[in-house]
C-alpha positions in Angstrom: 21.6 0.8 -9.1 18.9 -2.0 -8.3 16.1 -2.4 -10.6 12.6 -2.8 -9.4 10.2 -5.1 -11.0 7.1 -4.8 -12.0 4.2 -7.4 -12.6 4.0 -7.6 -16.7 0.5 -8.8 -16.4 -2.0 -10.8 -14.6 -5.2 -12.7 -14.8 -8.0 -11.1 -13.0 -10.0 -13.6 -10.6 -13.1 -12.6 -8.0 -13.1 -13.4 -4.7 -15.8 -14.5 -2.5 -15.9 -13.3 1.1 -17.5 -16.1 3.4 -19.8 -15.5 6.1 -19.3 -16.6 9.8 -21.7 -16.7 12.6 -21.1 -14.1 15.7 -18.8 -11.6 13.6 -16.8 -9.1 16.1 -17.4 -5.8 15.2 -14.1 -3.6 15.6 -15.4 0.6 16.8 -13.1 3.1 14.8 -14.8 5.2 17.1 -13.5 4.2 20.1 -10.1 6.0 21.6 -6.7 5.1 20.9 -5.0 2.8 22.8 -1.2 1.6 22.8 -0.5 -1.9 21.3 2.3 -3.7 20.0 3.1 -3.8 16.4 2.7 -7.4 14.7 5.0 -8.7 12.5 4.3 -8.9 9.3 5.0 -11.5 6.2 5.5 -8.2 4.0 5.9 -5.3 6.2 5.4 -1.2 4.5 7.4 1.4 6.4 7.5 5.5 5.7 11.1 7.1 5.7 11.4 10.7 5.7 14.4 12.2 4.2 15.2 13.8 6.6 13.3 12.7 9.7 13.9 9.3 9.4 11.3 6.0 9.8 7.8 7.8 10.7 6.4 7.8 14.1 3.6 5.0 13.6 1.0 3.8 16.1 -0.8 0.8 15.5 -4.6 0.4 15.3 -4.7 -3.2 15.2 -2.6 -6.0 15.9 -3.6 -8.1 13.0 -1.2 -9.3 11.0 -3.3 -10.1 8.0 -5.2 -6.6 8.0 -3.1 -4.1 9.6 -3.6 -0.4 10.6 -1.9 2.4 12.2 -1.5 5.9 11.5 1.8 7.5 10.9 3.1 11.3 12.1 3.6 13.5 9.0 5.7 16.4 8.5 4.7 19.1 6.0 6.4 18.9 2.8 9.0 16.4 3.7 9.8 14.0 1.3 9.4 10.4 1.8 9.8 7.0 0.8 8.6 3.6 0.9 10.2 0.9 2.2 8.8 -2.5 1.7 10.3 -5.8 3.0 9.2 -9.4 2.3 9.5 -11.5 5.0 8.3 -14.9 3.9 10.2 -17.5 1.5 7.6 -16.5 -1.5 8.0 -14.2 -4.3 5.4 -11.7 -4.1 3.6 -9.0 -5.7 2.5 -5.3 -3.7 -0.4 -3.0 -5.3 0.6 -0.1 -3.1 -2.1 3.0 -3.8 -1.3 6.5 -2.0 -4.3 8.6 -1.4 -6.3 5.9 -3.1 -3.9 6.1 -6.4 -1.6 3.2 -7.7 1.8 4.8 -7.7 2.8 3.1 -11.0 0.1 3.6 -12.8 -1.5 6.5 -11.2 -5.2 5.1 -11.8 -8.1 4.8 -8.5 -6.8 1.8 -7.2 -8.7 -0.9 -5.4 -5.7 -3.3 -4.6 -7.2 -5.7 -6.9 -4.4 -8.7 -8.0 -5.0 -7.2 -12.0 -3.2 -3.8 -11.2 0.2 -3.3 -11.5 2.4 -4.0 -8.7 6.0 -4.2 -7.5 7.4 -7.6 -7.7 9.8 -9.1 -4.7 11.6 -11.8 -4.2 11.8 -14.0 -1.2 13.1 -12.3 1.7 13.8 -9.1 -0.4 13.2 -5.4 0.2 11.9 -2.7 -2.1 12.5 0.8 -1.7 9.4 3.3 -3.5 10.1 7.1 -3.9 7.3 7.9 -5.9 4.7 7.6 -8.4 6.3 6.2 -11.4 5.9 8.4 -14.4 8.1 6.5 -16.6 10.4 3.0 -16.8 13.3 5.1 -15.3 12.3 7.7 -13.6 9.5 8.5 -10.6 8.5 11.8 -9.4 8.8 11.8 -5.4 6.5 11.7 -3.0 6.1 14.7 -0.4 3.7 15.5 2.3 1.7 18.7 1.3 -2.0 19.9 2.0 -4.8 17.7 0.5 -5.7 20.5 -2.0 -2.3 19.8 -3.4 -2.2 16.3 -3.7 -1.8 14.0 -6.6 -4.8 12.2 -6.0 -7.0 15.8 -5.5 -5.6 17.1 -9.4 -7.4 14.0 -10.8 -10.6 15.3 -8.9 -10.2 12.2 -6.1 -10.4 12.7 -2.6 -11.9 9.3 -1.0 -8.9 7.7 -0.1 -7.6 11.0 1.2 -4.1 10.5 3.4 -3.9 6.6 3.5 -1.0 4.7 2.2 -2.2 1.3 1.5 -0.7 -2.0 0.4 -2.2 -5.4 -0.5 0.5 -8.1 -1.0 0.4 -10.8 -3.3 1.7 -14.4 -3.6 2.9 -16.1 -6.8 0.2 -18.5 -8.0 2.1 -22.0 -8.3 4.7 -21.9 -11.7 4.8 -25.0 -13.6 7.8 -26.1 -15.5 8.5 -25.0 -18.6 7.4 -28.2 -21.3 10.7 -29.7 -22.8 12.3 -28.8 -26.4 13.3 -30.8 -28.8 16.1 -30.4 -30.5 17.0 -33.3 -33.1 17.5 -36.0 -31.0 18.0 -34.5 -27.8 15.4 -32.9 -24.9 16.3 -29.4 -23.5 14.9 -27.4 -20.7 12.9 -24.4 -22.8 14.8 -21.0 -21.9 13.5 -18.8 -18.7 11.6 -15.6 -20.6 14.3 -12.9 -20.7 13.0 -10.2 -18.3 11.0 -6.8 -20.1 13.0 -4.2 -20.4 -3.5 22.3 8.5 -5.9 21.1 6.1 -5.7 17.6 5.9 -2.4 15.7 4.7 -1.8 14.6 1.1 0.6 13.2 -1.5 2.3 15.5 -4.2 3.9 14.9 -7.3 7.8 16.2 -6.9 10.9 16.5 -9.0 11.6 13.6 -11.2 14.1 11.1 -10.0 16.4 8.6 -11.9 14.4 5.0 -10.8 15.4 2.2 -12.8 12.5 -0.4 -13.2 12.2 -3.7 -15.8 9.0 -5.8 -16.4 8.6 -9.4 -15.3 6.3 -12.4 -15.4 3.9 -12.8 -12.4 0.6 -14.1 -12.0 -0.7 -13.3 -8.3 -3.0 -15.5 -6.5 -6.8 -14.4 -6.4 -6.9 -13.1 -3.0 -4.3 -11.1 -0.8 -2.5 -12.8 1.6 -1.8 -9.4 3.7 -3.5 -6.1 3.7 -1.9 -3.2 5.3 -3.1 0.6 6.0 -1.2 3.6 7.2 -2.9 7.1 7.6 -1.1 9.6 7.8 -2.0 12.8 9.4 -0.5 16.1 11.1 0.7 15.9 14.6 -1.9 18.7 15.7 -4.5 16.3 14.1 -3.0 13.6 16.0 -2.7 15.4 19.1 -6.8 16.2 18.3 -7.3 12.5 18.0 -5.6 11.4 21.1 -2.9 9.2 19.7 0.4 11.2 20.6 0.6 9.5 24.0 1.8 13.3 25.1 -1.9 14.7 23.4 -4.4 12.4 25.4 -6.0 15.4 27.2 -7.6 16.6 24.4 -11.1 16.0 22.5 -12.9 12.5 21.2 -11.8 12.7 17.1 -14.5 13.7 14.7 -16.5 11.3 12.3 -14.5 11.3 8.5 -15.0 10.0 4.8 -12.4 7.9 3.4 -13.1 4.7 2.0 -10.1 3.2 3.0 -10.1 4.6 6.4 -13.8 4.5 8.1 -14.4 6.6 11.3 -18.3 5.9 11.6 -18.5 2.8 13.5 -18.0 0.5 9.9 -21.8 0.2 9.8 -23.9 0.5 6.4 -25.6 3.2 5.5 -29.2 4.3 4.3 -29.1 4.4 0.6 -29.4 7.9 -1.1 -33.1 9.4 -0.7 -34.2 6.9 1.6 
């Protein structure tokens, strides 16, 4: 069986957004409308075990921030099938319902959390949250009040699969060794061994994994955003192009997936 790879550690960097003059302002609150689906460097799909590759609709056509919300089916497993594209090795923070599904923690797809390392022009497939460095526990589509995320008393990244991917930071070559006389190449490291949808933790499953060496970049080179809902939700939100009859979608909360026109807010008490 194929062993996934994980990022052994990291250095953490900060990244400064610039500013630009004229900025166009995307509305979340606007209705859905059909668009092609870019393609990506490092591309996320959902599989169903037994429905197959999730119905997705994009939100956006950017490449380098994409959304679009996937068609959920109540307590049907799934899986996560991740393919890099490009001719770099890369690291993916994925988070489910705001979680990091290897470590489980409030992720912020951040380049210090762990990640999934692939290679170039590789593909990863994710079952579920990692609970150990050979098994997972899958993931399943259930109500939010039975999610993973909702036992560890976090619901503000409610029903979005998220995944920020990673380039290698430049390797230099490993300084020579002497040996008597004579100059060796130093050895490569040996490898370390109705409600709204959520994520649950299922059965355990037999998921091989090692540790390598990878430090990411500072800064993302993709960013990619899936939110997954009911069809009657979809239908409600006008994105099943056989549901466009019905009502405008209501305002939300989720940090990773703003409805309320991405504007800031009054602080508290104000």
């Amino acid at each position: 069986m194929k062993h996934l790879k994980l990022k052994m550690s990291a250095l953490a960097v900060l990244a400064l957004a610039g500013c630009v003059e004229n900025p166009v302002i995307s509305d979340a609150r606007a209705d859905y409308r059909d668009m092609s689906r870019p393609e990506l460097a490092v591309d996320m799909r959902v599989e169903g075990d037994n429905t197959g590759a999730a119905r997705e609709f994009p939100v956006n056509g950017n490449a380098q921030h994409y959304r679009a919300y996937v068609q959920a089916t109540p307590n049907e497993r799934y899986r996560l099938r991740v393919t890099n594209n490009s001719g770099e090795r890369i690291g993916v923070v994925i988070a489910v319902d705001g979680r990091n599904i290897i470590s489980g923690k409030q992720s912020n797809l951040r380049n210090d959390e762990r990640m999934y390392i692939l290679e170039p022009y590789a593909s990863g497939t994710y079952e579920g949250w990692r609970s150990g460095q050979n098994q997972t526990n899958r993931f399943f589509f259930t109500q939010a009040s039975n999610a993973y995320a909702t036992a560890w008393g976090d619901t503000s990244a409610m029903g979005v699969i998220a995944m920020a991917a990673y380039p290698e930071k430049p390797r230099l070559p490993p300084p020579p060794v002497m040996h008597g006389n004579r100059m060796e190449a130093a050895p490569a490291a040996a490898p370390m061994i109705r409600p709204a949808p959520g994520t649950g933790y299922g059965e355990s499953t037999w998921s091989p994994s090692h540790s390598v060496d990878f430090e990411p970049v500072g800064s993302p080179m993709e960013k990619l955003f899936l939110k997954y809902e009911w069809r009657e939700t979809l239908c409600e939100k006008r994105v099943l192009p056989e549901c466009r009859a019905v009502q405008p979608p209501r305002p939300g909360n989720n940090r990773f997936w703003p409805e309320n026109g991405g504007y800031a807010p009054p602080p508290p008490r104000h």
